[in-house]
C-alpha positions as a Markdown table, in Angstrom:
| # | Residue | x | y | z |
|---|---|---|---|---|
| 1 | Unk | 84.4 | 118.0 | 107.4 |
| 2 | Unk | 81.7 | 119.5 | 109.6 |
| 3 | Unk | 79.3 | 117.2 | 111.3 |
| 4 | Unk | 76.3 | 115.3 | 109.1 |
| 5 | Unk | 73.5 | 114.3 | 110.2 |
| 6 | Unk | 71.7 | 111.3 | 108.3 |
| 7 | Unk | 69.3 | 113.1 | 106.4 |
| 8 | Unk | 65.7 | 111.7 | 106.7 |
| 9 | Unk | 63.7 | 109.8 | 104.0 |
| 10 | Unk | 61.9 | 112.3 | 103.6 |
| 11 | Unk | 64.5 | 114.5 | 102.1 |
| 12 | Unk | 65.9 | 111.3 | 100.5 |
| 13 | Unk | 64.6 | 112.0 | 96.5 |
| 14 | Unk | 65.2 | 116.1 | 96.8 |
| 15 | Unk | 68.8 | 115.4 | 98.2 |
| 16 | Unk | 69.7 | 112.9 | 95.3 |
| 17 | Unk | 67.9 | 115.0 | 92.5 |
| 18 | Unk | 70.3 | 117.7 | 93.8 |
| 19 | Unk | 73.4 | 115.6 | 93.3 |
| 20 | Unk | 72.7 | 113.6 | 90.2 |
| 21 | Unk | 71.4 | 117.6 | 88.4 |
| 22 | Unk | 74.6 | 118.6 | 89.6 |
| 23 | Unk | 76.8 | 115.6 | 88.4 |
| 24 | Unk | 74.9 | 116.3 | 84.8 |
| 25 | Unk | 76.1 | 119.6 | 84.8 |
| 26 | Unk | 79.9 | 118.8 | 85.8 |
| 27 | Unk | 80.1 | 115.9 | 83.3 |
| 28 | Unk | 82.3 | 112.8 | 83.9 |
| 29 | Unk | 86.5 | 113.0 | 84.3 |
| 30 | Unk | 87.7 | 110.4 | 81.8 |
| 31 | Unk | 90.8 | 108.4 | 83.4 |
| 32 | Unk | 93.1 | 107.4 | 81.0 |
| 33 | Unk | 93.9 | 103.8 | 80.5 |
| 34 | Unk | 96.6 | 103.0 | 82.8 |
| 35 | Unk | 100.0 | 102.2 | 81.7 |
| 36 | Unk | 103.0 | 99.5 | 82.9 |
| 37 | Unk | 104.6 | 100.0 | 85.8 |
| 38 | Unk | 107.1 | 98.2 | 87.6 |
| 39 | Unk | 110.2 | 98.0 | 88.8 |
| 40 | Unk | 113.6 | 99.3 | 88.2 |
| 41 | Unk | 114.2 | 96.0 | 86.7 |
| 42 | Unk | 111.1 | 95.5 | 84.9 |
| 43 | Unk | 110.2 | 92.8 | 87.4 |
| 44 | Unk | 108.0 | 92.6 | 90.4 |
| 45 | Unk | 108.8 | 91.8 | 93.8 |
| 46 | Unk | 105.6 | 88.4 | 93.9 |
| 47 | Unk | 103.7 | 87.0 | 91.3 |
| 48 | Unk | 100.4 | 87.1 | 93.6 |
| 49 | Unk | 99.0 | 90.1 | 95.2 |
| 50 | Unk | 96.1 | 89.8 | 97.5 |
| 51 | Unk | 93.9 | 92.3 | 98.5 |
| 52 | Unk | 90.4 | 93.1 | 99.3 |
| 53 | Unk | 87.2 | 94.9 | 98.3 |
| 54 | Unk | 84.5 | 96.0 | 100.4 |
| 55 | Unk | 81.4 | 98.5 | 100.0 |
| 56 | Unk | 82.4 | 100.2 | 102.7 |
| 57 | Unk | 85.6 | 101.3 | 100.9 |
| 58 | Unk | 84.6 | 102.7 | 97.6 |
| 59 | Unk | 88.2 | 103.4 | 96.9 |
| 60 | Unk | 88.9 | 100.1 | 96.4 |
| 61 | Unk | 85.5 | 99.0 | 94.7 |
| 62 | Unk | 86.8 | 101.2 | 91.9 |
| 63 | Unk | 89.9 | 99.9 | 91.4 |
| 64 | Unk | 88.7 | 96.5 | 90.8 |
| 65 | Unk | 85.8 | 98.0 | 88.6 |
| 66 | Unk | 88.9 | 99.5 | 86.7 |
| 67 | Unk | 91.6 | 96.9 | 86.7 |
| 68 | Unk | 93.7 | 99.3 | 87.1 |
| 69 | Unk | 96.4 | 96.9 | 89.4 |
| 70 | Unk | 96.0 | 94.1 | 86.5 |
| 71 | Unk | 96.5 | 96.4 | 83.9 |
| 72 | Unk | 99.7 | 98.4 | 85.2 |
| 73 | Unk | 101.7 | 94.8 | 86.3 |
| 74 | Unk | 101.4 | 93.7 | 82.7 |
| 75 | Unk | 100.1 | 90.4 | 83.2 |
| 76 | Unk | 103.1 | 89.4 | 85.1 |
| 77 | Unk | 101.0 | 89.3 | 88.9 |
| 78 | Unk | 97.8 | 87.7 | 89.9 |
| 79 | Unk | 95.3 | 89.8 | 91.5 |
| 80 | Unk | 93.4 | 88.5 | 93.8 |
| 81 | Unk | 90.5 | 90.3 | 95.3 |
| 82 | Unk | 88.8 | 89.0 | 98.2 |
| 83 | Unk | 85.5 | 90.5 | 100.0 |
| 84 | Unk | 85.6 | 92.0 | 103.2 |
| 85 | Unk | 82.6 | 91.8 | 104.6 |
| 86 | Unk | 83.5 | 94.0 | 107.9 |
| 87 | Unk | 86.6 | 95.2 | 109.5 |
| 88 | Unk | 87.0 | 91.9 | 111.6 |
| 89 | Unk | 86.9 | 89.5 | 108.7 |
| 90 | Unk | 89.3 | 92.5 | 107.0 |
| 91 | Unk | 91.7 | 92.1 | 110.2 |
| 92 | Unk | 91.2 | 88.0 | 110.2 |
| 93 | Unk | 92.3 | 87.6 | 107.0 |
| 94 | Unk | 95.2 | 90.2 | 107.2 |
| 95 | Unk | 96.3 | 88.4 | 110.4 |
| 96 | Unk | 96.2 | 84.9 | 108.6 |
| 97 | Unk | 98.2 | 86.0 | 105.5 |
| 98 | Unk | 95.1 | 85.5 | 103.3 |
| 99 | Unk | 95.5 | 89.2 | 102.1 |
| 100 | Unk | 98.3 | 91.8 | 101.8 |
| 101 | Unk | 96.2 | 94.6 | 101.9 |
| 102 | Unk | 92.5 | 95.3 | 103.7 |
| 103 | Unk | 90.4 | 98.1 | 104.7 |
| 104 | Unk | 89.1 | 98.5 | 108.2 |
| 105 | Unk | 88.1 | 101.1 | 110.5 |
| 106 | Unk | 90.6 | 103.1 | 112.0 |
| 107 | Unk | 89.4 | 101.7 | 115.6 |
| 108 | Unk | 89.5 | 98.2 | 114.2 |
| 109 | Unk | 93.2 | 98.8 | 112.8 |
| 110 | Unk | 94.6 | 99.6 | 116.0 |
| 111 | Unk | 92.7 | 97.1 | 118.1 |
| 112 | Unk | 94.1 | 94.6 | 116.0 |
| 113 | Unk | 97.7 | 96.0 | 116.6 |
| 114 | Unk | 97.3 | 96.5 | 119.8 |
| 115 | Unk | 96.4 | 92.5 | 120.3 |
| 116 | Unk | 99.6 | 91.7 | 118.0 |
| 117 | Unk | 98.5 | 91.4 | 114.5 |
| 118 | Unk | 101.8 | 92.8 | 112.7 |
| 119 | Unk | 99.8 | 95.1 | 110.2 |
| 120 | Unk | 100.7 | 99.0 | 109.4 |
| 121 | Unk | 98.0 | 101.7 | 107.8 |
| 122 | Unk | 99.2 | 102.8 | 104.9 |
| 123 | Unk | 96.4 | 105.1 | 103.7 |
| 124 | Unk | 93.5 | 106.9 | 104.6 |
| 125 | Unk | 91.0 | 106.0 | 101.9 |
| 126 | Unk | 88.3 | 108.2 | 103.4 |
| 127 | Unk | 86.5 | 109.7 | 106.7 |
| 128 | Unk | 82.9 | 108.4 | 106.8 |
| 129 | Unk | 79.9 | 109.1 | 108.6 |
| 130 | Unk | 79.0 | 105.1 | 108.4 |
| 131 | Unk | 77.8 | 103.9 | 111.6 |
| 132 | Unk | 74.3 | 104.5 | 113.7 |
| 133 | Unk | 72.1 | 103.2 | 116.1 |
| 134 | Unk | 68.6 | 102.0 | 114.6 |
| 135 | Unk | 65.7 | 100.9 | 116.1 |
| 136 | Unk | 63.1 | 98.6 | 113.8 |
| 137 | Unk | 60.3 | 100.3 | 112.0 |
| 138 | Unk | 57.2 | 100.3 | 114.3 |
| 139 | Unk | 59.6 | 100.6 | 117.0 |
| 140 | Unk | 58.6 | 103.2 | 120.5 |
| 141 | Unk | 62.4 | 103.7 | 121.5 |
| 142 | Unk | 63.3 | 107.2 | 120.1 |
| 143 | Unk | 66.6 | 107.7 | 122.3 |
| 144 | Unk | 69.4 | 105.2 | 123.1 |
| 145 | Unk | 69.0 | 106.2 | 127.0 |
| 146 | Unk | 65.7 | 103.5 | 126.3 |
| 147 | Unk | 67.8 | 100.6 | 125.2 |
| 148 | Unk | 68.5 | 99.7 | 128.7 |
| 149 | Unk | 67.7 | 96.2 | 129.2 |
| 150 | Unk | 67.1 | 95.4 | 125.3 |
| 151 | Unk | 69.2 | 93.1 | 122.9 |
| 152 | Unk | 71.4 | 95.3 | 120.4 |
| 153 | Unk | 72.8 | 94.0 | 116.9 |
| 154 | Unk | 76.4 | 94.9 | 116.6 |
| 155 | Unk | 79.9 | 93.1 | 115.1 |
| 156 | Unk | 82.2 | 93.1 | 117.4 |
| 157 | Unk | 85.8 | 94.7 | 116.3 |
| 158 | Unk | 84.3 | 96.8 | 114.2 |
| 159 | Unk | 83.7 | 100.7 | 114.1 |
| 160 | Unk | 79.7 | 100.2 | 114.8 |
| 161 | Unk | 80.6 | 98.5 | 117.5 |
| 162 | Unk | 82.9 | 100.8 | 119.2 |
| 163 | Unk | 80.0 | 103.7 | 118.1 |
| 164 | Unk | 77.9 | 101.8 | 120.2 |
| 165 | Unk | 80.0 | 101.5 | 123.2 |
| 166 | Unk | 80.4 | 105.6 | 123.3 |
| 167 | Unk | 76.9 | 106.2 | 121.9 |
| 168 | Unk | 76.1 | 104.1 | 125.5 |
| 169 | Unk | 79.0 | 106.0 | 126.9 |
| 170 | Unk | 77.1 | 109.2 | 126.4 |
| 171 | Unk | 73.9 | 107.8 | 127.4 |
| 172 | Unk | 74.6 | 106.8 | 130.8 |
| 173 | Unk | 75.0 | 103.3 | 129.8 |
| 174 | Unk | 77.3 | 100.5 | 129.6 |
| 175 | Unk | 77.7 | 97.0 | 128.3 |
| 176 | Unk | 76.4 | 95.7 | 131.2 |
| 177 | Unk | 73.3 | 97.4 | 130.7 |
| 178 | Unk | 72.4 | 95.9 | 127.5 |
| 179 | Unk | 73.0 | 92.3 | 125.7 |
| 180 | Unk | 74.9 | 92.2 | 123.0 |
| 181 | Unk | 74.4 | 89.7 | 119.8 |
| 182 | Unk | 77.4 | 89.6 | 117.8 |
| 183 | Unk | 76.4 | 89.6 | 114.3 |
| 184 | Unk | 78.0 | 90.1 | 110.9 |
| 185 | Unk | 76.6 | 93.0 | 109.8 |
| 186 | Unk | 74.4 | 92.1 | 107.1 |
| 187 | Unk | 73.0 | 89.7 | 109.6 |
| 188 | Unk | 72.8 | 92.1 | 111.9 |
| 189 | Unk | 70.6 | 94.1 | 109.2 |
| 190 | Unk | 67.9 | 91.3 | 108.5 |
| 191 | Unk | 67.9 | 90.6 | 112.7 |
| 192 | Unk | 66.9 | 94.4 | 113.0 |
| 193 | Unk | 64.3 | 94.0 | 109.8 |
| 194 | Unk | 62.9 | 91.2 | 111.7 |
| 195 | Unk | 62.5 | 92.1 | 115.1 |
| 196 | Unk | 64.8 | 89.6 | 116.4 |
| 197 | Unk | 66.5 | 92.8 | 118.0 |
| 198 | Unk | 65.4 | 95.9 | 119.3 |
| 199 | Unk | 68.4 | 98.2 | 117.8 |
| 200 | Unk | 71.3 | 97.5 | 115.4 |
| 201 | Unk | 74.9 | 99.4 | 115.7 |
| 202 | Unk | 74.7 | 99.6 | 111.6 |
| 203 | Unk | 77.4 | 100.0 | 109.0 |
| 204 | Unk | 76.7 | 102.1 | 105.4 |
| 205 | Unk | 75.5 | 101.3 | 103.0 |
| 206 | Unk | 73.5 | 98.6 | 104.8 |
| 207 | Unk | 72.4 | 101.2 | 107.3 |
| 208 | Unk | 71.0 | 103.3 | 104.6 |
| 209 | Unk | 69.3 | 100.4 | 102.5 |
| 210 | Unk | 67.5 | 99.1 | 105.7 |
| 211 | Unk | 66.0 | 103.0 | 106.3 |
| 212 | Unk | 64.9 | 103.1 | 102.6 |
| 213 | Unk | 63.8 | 99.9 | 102.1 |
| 214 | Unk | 62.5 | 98.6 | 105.7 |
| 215 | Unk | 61.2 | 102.1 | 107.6 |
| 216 | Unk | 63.8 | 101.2 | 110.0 |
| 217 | Unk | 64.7 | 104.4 | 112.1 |
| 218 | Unk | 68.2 | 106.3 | 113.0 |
| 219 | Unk | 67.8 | 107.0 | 116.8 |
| 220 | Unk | 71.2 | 108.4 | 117.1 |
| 221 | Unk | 74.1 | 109.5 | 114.3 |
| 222 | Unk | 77.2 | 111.2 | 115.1 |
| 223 | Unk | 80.4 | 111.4 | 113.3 |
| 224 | Unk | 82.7 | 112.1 | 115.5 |
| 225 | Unk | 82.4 | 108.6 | 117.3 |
| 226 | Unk | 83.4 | 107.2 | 113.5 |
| 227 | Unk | 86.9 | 106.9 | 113.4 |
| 228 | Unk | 88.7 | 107.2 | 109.8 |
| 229 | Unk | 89.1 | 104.4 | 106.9 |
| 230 | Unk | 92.1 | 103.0 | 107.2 |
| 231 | Unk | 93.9 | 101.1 | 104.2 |
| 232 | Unk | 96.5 | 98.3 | 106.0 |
| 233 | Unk | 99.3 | 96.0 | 104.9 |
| 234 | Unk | 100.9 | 93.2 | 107.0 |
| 235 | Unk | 104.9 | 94.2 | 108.0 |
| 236 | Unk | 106.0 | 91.1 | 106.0 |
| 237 | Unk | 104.2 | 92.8 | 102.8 |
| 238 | Unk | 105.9 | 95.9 | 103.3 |
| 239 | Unk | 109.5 | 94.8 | 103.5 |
| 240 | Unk | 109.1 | 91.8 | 101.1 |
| 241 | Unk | 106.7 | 94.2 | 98.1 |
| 242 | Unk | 107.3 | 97.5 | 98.8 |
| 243 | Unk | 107.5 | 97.8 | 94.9 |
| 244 | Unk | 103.4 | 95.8 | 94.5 |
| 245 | Unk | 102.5 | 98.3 | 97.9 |
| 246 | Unk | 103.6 | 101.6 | 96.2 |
| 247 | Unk | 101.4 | 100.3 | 93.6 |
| 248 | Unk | 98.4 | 100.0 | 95.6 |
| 249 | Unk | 99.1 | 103.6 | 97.3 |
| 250 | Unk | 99.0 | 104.6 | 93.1 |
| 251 | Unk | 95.8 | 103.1 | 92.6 |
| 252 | Unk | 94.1 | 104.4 | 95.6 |
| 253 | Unk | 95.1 | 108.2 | 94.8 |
| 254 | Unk | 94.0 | 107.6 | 91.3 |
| 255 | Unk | 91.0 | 106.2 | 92.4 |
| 256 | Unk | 90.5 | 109.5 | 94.8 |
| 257 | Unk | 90.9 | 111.8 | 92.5 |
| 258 | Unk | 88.3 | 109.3 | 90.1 |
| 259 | Unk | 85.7 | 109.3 | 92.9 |
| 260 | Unk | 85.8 | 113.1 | 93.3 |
| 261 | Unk | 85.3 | 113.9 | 89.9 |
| 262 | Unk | 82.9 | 111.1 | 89.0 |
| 263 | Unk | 80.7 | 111.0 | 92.3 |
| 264 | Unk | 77.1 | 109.4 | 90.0 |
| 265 | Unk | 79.9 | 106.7 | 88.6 |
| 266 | Unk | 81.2 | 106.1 | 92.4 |
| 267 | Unk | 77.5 | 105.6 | 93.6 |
| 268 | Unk | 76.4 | 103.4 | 90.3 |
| 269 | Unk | 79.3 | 100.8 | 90.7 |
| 270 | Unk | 79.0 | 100.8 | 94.8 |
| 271 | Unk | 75.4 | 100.4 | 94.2 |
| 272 | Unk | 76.0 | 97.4 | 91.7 |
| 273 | Unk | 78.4 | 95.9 | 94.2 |
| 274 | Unk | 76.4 | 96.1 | 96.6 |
| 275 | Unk | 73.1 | 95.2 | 95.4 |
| 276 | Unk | 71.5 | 98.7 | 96.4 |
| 277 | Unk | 69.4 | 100.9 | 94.6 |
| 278 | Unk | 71.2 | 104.1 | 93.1 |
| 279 | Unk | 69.6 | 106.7 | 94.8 |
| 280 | Unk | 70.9 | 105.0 | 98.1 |
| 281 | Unk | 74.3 | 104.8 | 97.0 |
| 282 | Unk | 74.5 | 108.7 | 96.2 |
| 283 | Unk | 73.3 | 109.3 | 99.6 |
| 284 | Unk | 75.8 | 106.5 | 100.9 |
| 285 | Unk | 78.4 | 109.0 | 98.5 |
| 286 | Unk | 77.1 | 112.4 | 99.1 |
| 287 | Unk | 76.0 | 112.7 | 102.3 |
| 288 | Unk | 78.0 | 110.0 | 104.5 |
| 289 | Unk | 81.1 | 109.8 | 103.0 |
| 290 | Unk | 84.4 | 112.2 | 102.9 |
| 291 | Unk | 86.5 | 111.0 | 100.3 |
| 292 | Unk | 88.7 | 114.0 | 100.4 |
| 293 | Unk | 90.3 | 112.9 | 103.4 |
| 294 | Unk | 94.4 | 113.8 | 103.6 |
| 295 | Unk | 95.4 | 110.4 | 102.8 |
| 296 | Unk | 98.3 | 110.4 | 104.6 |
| 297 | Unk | 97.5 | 109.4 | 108.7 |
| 298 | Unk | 98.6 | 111.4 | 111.2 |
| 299 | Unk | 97.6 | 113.9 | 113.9 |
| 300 | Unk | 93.8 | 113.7 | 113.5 |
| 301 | Unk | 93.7 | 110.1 | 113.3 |
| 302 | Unk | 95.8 | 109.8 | 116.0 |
| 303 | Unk | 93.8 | 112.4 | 118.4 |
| 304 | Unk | 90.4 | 109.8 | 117.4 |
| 305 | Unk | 92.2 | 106.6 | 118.1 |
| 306 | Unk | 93.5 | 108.0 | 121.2 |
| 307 | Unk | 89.9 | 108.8 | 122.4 |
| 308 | Unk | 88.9 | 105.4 | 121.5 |
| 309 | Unk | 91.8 | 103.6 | 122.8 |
| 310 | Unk | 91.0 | 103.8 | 126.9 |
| 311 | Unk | 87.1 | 102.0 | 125.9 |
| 312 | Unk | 88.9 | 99.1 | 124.0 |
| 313 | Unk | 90.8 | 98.5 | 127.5 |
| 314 | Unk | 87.5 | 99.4 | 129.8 |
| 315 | Unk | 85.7 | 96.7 | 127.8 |
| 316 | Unk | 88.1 | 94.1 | 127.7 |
| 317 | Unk | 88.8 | 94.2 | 123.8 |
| 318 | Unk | 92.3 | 94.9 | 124.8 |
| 319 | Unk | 94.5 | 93.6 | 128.3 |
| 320 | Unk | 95.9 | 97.2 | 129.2 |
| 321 | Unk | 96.3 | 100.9 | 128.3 |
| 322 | Unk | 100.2 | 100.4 | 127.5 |
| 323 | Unk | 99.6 | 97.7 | 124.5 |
| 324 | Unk | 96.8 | 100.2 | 123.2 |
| 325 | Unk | 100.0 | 103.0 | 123.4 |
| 326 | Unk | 102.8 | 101.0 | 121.8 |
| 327 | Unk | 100.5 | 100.1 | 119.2 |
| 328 | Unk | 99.3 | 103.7 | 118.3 |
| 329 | Unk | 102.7 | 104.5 | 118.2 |
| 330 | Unk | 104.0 | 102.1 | 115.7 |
| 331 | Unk | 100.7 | 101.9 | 113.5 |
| 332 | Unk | 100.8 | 104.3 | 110.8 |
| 333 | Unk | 103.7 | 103.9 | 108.0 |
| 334 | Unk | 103.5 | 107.1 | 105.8 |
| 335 | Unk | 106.5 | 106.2 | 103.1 |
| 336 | Unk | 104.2 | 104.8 | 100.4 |
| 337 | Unk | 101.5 | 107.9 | 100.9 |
| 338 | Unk | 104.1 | 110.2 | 100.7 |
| 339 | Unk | 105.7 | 108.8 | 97.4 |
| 340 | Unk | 101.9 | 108.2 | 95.7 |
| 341 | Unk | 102.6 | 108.8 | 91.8 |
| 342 | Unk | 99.2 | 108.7 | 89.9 |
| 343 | Unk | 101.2 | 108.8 | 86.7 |
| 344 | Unk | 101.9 | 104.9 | 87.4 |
| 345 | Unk | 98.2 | 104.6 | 86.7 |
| 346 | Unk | 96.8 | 106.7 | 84.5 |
């Protein structure tokens, strides 16, 4: 995928016209219902299977949407889909047992390895241009060189956060030249709005929103400090439900294939999950987001976490360069990718 700049505002309405006239003229894929799958002995491995959601992973918001997991176990296990509302509270929960599977960052996956949280990735659900610097509307900084000395919004363990630390990187800067407040990301969003901060490392599609709705302004957008979208499960998951796991890997390709075919459906339910207006999800879809992504991790994913690696240790997210290597080298788990079988879904 070649390199995206955020289109501006201005080219907003002529950018979704374009999409949803072309949608119109491709038509919608029907999926068919999905059908029972399970095991060899027509029994699942647990009852429960928790897993999360989040509207940074549209993968997964159409599974839910779908119900494609509740439908193909038959009754026989409870879903239970819990919100992520950034890669951190994706890694807390996975590291607490309070999910099976989450969605994270790439970065975030393999800072949480690298700090012992037994999780593997899975799956590559997509490779999104989600993260960017933005200054308040009103605001006289035009270049992240000018942040020196002023308060940034950013979540900590997450993939704005670690664009932040290059984007400074790049500008000369370091942590040490800024300060730091360490807010979820939607409250990092109304601190922006309200001036409580001069800049905000933002995540899509609350980045997007905040430039449509608020005038606030993208001072600095590259995808190549984005690392992939990484889909995890925790090690006990994988040996204990590799049956409910192989699942999930189903869903997610079924889902993939959905999304690429159906991109106005993908925007309308990330839009009503999110709370956004449509317009802004089918930029959030068609412009930021590269959901034909190999799913399987491997060489590219490893080349960006690699890059990223050495700043987790420079900034103290990580207590040396040899846990970040032993980590990267025991994070991806490509048996379930390689075995995906849409036909378990659809």
């Amino acid at each position: 995928m070649s390199k995206k700049k955020f289109l501006p505002l201005i080219a907003l309405a002529a950018t979704v016209a374009i999409t949803l006239s072309a949608c119109a003229g491709e038509g919608s894929s029907a999926v068919a219902e999905p059908k029972p799958a399970s095991t060899a002995s027509g029994e699942w491995s647990a009852d429960v299977l928790n897993i999360d959601f989040a509207t940074y992973n549209p993968l997964s918001l159409i599974i839910k949407e779908k119900g494609w997991l509740e439908d193909a176990t038959d009754g026989k296990v409870t879903v239970n889909w819990v919100q992520s509302g950034g890669s951190n509270k994706a890694n807390e929960a996975l590291r607490a047992g309070a999910i099976d599977v989450g969605s994270t960052a790439g970065s975030a996956a393999l800072l949480a390895r690298s700090n012992g949280s037994p999780i593997q990735t899975v799956d590559v659900y997509s490779q999104p241009n989600w993260s960017a610097i933005l200054v308040p509307a009103g605001s006289s900084v035009t270049s992240v060189a000018e942040l020196k000395g002023r308060s940034i919004a950013a979540t900590k363990g997450t993939d704005p956060y670690f664009f932040l630390l290059q984007t400074l990187g790049e500008a000369g800067l370091s942590l040490d030249d800024v300060t730091v407040q360490n807010l979820q990301h939607a409250d990092g969003k109304a601190a922006l709005e309200s001036g409580a901060v001069d800049a905000w490392a933002g995540l899509d599609p609350l980045l997007s929103s905040s430039v449509a709705t608020a005038g606030s302004k993208i001072i600095y957008d590259n995808i190549d400090f984005n690392s992939y979208g990484f889909l995890n499960a925790t090690e006990s998951f994988i040996e204990k439900s590799p049956d409910l796991l192989q699942l999930v890997i189903d869903a997610y390709e079924t889902a993939r294939e959905y999304a690429i075919a159906n991109p106005e459906e993908t925007a309308d339910i990330l839009a009503s999950v999110a709370g956004i207006d449509p317009a802004i999800a089918t930029a959030v879809i068609a412009d930021r987001t590269n959901l034909g992504v190999d799913p399987k991790p491997g060489k590219k994913q490893h080349d960006v976490l690699a890059f990223i690696g050495p700043i987790f240790v420079e900034s103290g997210d990580v207590a040396s360069q040899d846990l970040i290597d032993a980590a990267l080298d025991s994070l991806f788990n490509t048996e379930f990718v390689d075995k995906a079988d849409t036909s378990t879904i659809g």
